[in-house]
TORNU-559869 format. One record per residue (C-alpha): residue number from 1; residue in three letters; chain; z, x, y. Coordinates in steps of 0.2 Angstrom, whole numbers. Layout:
<dopas>
   resi   resn   chain      pz      px      py
    NUM    Ala       A       Z       X       Y
...
</dopas>
This chain:
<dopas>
   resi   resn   chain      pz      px      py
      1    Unk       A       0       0       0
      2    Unk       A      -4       6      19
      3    Unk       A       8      10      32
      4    Unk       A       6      -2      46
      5    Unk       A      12       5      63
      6    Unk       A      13      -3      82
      7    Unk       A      11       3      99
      8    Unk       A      26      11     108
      9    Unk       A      29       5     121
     10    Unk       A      47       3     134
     11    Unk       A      57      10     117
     12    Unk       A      50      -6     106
     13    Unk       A      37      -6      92
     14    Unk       A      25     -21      99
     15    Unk       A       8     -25      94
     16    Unk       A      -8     -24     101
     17    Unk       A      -8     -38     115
     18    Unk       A     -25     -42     107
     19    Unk       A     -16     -43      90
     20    Unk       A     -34     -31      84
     21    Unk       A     -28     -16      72
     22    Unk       A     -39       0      66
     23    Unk       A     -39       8      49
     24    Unk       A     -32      25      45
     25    Unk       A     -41      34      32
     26    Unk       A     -37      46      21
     27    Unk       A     -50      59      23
     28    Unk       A     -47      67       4
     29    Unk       A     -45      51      -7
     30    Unk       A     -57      39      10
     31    Unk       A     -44      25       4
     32    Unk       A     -35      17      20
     33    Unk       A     -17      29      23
     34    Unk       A     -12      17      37
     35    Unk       A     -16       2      48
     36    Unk       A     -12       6      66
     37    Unk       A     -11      -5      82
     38    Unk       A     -30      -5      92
     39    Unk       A     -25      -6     109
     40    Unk       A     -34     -13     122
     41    Unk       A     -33      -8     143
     42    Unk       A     -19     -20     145
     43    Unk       A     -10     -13     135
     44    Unk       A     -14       4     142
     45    Unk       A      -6      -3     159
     46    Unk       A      10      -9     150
     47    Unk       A      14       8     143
     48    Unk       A      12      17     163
     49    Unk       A      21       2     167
     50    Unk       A      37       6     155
     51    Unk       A      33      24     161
     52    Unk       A      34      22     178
     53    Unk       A      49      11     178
     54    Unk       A      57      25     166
     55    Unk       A      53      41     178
     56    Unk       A      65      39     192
     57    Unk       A      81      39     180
     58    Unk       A      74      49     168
     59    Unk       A      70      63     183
     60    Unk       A      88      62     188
     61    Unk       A      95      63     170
     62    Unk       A     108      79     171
     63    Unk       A      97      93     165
     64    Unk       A     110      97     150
     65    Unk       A     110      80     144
     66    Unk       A      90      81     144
     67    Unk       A      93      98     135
     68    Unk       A     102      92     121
     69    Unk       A      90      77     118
     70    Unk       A      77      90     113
     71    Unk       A      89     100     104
     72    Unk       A      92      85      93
     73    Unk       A      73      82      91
     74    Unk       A      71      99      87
     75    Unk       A      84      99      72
     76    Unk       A      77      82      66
     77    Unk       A      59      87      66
     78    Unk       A      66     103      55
     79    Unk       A      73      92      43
     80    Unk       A      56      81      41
     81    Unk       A      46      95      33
     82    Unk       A      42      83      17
     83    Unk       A      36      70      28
     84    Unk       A      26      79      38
     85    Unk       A      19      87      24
     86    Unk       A      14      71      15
     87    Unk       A       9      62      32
     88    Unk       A      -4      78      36
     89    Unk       A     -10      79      20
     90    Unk       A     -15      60      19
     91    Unk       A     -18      56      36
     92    Unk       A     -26      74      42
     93    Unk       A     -30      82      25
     94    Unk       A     -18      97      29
     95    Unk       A     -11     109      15
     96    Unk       A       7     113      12
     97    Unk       A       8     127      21
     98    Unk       A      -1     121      37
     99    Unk       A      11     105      38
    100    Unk       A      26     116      36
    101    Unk       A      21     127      51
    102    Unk       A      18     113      61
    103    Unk       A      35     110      58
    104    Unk       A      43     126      61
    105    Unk       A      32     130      78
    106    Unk       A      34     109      84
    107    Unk       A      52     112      85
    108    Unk       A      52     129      91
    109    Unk       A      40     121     107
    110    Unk       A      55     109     107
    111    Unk       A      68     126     109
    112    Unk       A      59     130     121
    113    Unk       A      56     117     129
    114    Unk       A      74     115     129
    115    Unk       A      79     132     137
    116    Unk       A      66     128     151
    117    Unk       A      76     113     157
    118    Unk       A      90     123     164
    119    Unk       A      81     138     168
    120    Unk       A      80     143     187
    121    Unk       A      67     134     196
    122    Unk       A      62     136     212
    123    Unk       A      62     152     225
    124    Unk       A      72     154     240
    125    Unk       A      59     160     256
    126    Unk       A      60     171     272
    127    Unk       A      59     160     288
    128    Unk       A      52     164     303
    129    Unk       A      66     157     310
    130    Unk       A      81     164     315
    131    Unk       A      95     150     305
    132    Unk       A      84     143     294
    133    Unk       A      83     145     273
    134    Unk       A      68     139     267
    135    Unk       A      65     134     249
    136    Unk       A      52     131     236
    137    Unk       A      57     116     222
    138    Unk       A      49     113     210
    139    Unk       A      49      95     207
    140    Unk       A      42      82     192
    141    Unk       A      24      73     197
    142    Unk       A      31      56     190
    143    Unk       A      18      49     175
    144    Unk       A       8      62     164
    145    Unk       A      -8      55     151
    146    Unk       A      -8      67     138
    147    Unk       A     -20      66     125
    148    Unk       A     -16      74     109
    149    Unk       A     -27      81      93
    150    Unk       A     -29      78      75
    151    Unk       A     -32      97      69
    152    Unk       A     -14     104      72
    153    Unk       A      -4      87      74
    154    Unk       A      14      89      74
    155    Unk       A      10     107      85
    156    Unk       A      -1      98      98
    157    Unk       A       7      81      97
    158    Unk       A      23      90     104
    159    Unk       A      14     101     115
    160    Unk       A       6      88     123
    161    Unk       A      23      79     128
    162    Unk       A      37      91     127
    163    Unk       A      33     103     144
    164    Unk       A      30      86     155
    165    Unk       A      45      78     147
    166    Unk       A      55      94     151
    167    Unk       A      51      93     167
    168    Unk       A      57      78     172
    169    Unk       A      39      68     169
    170    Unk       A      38      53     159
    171    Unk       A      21      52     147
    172    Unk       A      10      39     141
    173    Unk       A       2      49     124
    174    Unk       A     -13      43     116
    175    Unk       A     -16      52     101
    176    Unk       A     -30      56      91
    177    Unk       A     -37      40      81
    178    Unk       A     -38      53      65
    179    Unk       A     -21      58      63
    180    Unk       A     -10      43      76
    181    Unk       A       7      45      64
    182    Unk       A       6      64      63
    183    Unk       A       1      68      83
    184    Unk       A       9      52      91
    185    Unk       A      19      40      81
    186    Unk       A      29      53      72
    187    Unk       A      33      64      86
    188    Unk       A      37      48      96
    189    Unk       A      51      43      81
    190    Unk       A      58      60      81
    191    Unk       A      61      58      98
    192    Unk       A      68      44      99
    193    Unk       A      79      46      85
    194    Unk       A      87      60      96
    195    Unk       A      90      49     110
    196    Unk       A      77      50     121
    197    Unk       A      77      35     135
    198    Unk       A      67      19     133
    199    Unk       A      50      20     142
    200    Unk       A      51      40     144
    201    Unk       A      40      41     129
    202    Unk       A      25      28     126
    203    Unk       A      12      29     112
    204    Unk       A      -4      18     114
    205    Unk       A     -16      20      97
    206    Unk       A     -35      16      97
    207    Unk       A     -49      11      87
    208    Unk       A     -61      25      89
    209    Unk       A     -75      15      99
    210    Unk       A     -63       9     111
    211    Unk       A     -56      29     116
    212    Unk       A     -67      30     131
    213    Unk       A     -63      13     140
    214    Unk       A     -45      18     134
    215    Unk       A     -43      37     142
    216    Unk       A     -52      29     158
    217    Unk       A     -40      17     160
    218    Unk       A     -25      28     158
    219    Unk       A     -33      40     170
    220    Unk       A     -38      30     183
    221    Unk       A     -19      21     183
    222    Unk       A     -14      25     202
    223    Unk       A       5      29     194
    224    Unk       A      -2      42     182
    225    Unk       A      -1      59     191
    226    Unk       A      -7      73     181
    227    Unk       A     -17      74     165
    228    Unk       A     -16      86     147
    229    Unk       A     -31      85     134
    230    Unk       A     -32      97     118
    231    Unk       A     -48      94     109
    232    Unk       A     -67      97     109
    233    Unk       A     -76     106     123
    234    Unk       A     -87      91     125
    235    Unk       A     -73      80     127
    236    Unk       A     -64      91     136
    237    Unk       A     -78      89     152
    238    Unk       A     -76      71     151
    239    Unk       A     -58      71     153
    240    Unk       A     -57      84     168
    241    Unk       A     -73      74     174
    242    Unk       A     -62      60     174
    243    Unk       A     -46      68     181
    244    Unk       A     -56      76     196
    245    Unk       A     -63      60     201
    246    Unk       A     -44      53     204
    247    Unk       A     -39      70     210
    248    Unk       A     -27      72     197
    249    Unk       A     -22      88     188
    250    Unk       A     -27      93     173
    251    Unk       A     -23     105     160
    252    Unk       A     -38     107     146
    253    Unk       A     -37     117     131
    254    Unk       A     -53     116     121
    255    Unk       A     -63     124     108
    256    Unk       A     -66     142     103
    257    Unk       A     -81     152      98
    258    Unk       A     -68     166      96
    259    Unk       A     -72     183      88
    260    Unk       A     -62     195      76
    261    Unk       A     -68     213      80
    262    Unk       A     -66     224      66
    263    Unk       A     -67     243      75
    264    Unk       A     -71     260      66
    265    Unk       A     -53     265      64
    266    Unk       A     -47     251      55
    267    Unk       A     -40     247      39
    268    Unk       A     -53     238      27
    269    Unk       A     -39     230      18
    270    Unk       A     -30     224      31
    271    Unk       A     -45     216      40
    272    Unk       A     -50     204      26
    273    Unk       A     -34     198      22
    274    Unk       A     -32     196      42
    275    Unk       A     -50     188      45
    276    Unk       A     -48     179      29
    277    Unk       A     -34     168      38
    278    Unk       A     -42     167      53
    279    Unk       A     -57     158      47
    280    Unk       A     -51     149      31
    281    Unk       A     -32     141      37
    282    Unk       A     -34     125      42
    283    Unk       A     -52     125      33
    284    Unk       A     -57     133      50
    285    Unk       A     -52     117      61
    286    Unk       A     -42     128      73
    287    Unk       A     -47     129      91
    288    Unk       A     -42     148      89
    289    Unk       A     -52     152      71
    290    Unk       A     -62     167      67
    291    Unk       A     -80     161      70
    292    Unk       A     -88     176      72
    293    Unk       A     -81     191      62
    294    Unk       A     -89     208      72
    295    Unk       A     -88     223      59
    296    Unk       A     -92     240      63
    297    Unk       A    -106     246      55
    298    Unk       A     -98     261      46
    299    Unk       A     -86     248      38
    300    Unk       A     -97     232      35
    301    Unk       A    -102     237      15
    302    Unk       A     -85     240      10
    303    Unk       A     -78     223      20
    304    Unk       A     -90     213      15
    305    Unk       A     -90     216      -2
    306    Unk       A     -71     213      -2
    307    Unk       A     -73     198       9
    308    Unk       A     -84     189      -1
    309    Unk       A     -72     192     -16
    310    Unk       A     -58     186      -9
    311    Unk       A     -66     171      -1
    312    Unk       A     -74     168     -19
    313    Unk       A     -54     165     -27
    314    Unk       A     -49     152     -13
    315    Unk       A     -44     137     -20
    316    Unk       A     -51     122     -12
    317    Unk       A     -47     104     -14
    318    Unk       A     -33      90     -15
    319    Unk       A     -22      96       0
    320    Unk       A      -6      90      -9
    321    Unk       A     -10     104     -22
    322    Unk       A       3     117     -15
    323    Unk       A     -10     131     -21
    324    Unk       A     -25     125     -12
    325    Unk       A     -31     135       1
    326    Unk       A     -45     127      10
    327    Unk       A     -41     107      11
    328    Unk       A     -54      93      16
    329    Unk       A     -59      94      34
    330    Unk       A     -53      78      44
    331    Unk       A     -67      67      38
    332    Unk       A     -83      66      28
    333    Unk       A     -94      64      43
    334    Unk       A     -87      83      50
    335    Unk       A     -91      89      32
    336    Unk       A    -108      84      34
    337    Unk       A    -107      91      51
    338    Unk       A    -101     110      45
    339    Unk       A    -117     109      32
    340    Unk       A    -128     105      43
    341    Unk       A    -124     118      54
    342    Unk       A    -124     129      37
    343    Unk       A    -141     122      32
    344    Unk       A    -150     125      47
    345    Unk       A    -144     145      50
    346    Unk       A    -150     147      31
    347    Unk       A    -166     141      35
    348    Unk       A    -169     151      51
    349    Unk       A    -166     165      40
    350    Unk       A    -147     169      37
    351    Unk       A    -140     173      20
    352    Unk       A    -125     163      12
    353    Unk       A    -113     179       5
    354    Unk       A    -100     164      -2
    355    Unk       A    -101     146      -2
    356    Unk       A    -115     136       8
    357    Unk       A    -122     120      -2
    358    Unk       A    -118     100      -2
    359    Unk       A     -99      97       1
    360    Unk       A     -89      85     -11
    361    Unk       A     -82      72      -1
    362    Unk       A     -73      80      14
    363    Unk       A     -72      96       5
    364    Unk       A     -83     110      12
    365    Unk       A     -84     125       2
    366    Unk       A     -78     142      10
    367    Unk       A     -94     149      17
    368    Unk       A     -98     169      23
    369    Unk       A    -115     169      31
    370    Unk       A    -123     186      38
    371    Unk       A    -139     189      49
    372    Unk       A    -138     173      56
    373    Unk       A    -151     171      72
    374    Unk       A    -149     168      91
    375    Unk       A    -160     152      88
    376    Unk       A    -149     145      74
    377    Unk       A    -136     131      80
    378    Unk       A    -120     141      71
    379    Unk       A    -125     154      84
    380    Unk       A    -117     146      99
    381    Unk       A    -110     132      91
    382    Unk       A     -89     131      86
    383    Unk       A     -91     128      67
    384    Unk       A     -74     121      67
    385    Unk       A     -74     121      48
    386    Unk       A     -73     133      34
    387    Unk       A     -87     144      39
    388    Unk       A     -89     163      49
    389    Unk       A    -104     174      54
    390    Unk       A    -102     191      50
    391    Unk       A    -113     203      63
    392    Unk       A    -113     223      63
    393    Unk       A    -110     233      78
    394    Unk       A    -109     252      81
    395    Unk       A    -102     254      97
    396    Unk       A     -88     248     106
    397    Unk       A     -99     241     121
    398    Unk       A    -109     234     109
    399    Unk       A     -93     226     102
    400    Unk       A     -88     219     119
    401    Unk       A    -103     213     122
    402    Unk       A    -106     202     106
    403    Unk       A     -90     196     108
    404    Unk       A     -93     188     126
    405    Unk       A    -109     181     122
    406    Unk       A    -101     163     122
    407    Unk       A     -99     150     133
    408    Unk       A     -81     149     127
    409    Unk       A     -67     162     129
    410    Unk       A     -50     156     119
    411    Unk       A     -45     169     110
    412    Unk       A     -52     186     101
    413    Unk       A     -42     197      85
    414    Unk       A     -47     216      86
    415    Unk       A     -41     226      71
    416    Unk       A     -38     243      75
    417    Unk       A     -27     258      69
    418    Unk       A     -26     266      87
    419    Unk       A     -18     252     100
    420    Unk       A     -24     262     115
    421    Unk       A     -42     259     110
    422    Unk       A     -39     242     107
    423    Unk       A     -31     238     122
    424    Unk       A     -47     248     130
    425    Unk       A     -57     234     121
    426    Unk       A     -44     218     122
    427    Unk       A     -47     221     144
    428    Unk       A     -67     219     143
    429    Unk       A     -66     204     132
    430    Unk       A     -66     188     141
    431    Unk       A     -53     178     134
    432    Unk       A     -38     170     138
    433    Unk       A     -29     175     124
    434    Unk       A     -32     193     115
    435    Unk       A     -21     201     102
    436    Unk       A     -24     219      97
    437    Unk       A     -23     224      77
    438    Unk       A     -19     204      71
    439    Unk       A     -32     191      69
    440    Unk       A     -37     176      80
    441    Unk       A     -25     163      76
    442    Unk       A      -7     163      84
    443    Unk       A       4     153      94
    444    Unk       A      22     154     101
    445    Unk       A      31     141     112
    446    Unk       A      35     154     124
    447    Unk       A      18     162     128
    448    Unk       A       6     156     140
    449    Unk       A      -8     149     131
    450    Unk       A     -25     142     135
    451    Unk       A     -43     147     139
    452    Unk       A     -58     153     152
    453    Unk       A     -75     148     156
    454    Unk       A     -78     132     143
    455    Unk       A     -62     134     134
    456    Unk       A     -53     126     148
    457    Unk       A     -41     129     160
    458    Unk       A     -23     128     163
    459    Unk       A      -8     133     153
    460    Unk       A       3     127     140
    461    Unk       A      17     135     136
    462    Unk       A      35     142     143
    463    Unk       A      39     142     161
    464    Unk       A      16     141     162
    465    Unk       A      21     125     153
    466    Unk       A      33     117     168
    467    Unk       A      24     123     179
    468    Unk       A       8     114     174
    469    Unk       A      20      96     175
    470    Unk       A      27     101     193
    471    Unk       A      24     102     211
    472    Unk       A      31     114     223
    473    Unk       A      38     107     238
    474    Unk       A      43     120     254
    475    Unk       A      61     113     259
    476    Unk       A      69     120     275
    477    Unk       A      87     119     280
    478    Unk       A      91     122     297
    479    Unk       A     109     131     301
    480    Unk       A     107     127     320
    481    Unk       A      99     115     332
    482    Unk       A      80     122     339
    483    Unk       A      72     125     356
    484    Unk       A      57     116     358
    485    Unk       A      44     117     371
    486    Unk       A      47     100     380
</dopas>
């Protein structure tokens, strides 16, 4: 039998006002996980509504009482690792080991999040004049619209809440309709179950077709003051479209066509296991995934032959199977997508090292493609799926300059045994995110994190995170009475 779930909205599960409901499907199995409230744009101004009316209390809320609300959430969400895991692998088609890292990394955001309620906040200025402190404050905006992804759910459906909440914001959520337990509803429970105010937190689920009447609605809501997306590039321009048109803030973390540079020094061991979970984790749908892997030519026989072999043993399949590697991707149609893209660079010319071929289901086999050309659609396109590119290079300009050649710029390994050299390298390559000897794919709660050029802008993450949810006003006190000139 299905889970059926409701809107959130003002602390109470309520349905649709339309009564209409949208099917949750399980991308391994296709049978329906969960049957979850479709709302419709009234229902979009109920939830800014209950927000609204929530914010002034809730932004006045002593800071250590906030505080302990999230440390609570975080414990609970700690303690939910078998739910989670059963919801993601159902709902998302996340393994075992992904659903229990979104675990561990959602409640460390919530830490984190946490500290930075009671952390300073603000600056003291010079004044020009004499008897007079001036102040910077920072302050909370009032209504955030944060939009969260299916691909990481419980790591980006806390993201997308707990910096604006920790600010003193309330939010309105609407979550991906292909995971809106794991990145909305769930979070939302957790949430509440440690005491968090009525109203503070709103969750309004969709039926897909109605997602872009629904985002323009929340948007475009005069009491909504700043806006956070995660998801696709594509999207992403919509949303900031849509955000600039109201002039509303907006912080937009979107895809990757990230690369993992493997340099002369490094070692050839090493780099496969490393690029080997930066490409396959997730099945490849991580905005920060190893798309292109950048080998130097002096090591490019050796890696790849030990690549393809360990790529060869991953097992794929049921995501409840605590050994299975590379899960489904989210759904059937994205399979269909990664082959495609697959397809067409094989037929351009480009040779499948592992995998390639018809997917079962959902299930797209782990795929190592070489000499893949410009004019093939994997070239420039994020595969977001269990595929890479491997090129050859035999210099570091060269290197630097394969690895730029994207629209995007998220985040780029470099494997190297000598740091100096690879911070040389990390300093030309036009990402937001770089890390030297590691692979592609890392996150922490206290570390600034987003994008440049299509990947976005703005910045989750830490004090980056508050800051993002707050305005600064200048404050002056003065100590005695001014002169003026009539």
């Amino acid at each position: 039998m299905s889970i059926t779930r409701d809107l959130l909205i003002g602390g109470k599960d309520v349905p649709a006002a339309s009564g209409r409901t949208t099917d949750d499907v399980a991308p391994y199995t296709g049978e329906v996980y969960a049957s979850v409230a479709a709302a419709g744009p009234e229902d979009v101004r109920r939830a800014v509504d209950a927000a609204d009316a929530a914010f002034p209390e809730w932004a006045a809320l002593d800071p250590f009482a906030r505080r302990a609300i999230f440390l609570r959430a975080a414990d609970l969400l700690d303690a939910r690792g078998e739910q989670v895991a059963d919801v993601m692998a159902r709902e998302a088609g996340g393994t075992r080991p992904w659903a229990h890292f979104n675990v561990a990394l959602g409640a460390n955001i919530l830490r984190e999040a946490a500290a930075a309620i009671t952390a300073p906040r603000g600056e003291v200025l010079s004044a020009q004049e004499e008897g007079v402190l001036g102040l910077a404050v920072r302050e909370p905006l009032g209504v955030v619209a944060a939009f969260a992804p299916w691909n990481a759910p419980v790591i980006l459906g806390v993201r997308a809440v707990a910096a604006p909440l920790a600010a003193g914001n309330t939010v309105v959520v609407k979550p991906s309709e292909d995971a809106p337990i794991a990145c909305g509803l769930l979070v939302a429970d957790v949430l509440r179950e440690a005491g968090l105010p009525d109203g503070v937190l709103n969750v309004v689920t969709n039926a897909p077709e109605d997602a872009p009447e629904i985002a323009e609605t929340l948007i475009a809501d005069p009491r909504v003051r700043a806006v956070n997306f995660t998801g696709s590039t594509g999207v992403g321009r919509i949303i900031g479209e849509r955000a600039a048109r109201h002039l509303k803030p907006a912080v937009l973390e979107l895809g990757g066509k990230n690369a993992v540079i493997v340099l002369a020094d490094a070692d050839v061991d090493y780099a496969v296991d490393a690029v080997a979970f930066s490409v396959f984790m997730n099945a490849g749908q991580i905005c920060m995934s190893g798309d292109r892997v950048l080998v130097h030519a002096s090591l490019a026989e050796e890696f790849t032959a030990k690549l393809a072999t360990k790529v060869s043993a991953l097992r794929a399949g049921d995501p409840s199977d605590p050994h299975t590697v590379v899960g489904p991707l989210v759904t059937r149609a994205a399979a269909e997508r990664v082959a495609g893209l697959v397809r067409d660079a094989v037929d351009r010319g480009a040779r499948a090292l592992v995998g390639g071929g018809a997917p079962e289901g959902a299930v797209h086999p782990a795929t190592v493609l070489t000499d893949v050309p410009k004019e093939a659609d994997l070239y420039y396109a994020e595969a977001f799926g269990p595929v890479c590119v491997v090129e050859t290079f035999t210099d570091d300009d060269t290197a630097i300059a394969l690895a730029n050649d994207t629209d995007n710029g998220l985040t780029c390994g470099i494997i190297t045994e000598n740091a100096t050299r690879g911070l040389a390298v990390a300093r030309r390559v036009r990402t937001g995110i770089v890390h030297i000897n590691d692979q592609s794919v890392a996150d922490e709660p206290h570390a600034p994190f987003g994008g440049v050029k299509a990947s976005g802008y703005g910045r989750f993450g830490g004090r980056w995170g508050i800051e993002a949810f707050s305005s600064t006003r200048w404050v002056t006190i003065a100590t005695q009475h001014a002169h003026y000139p009539f």
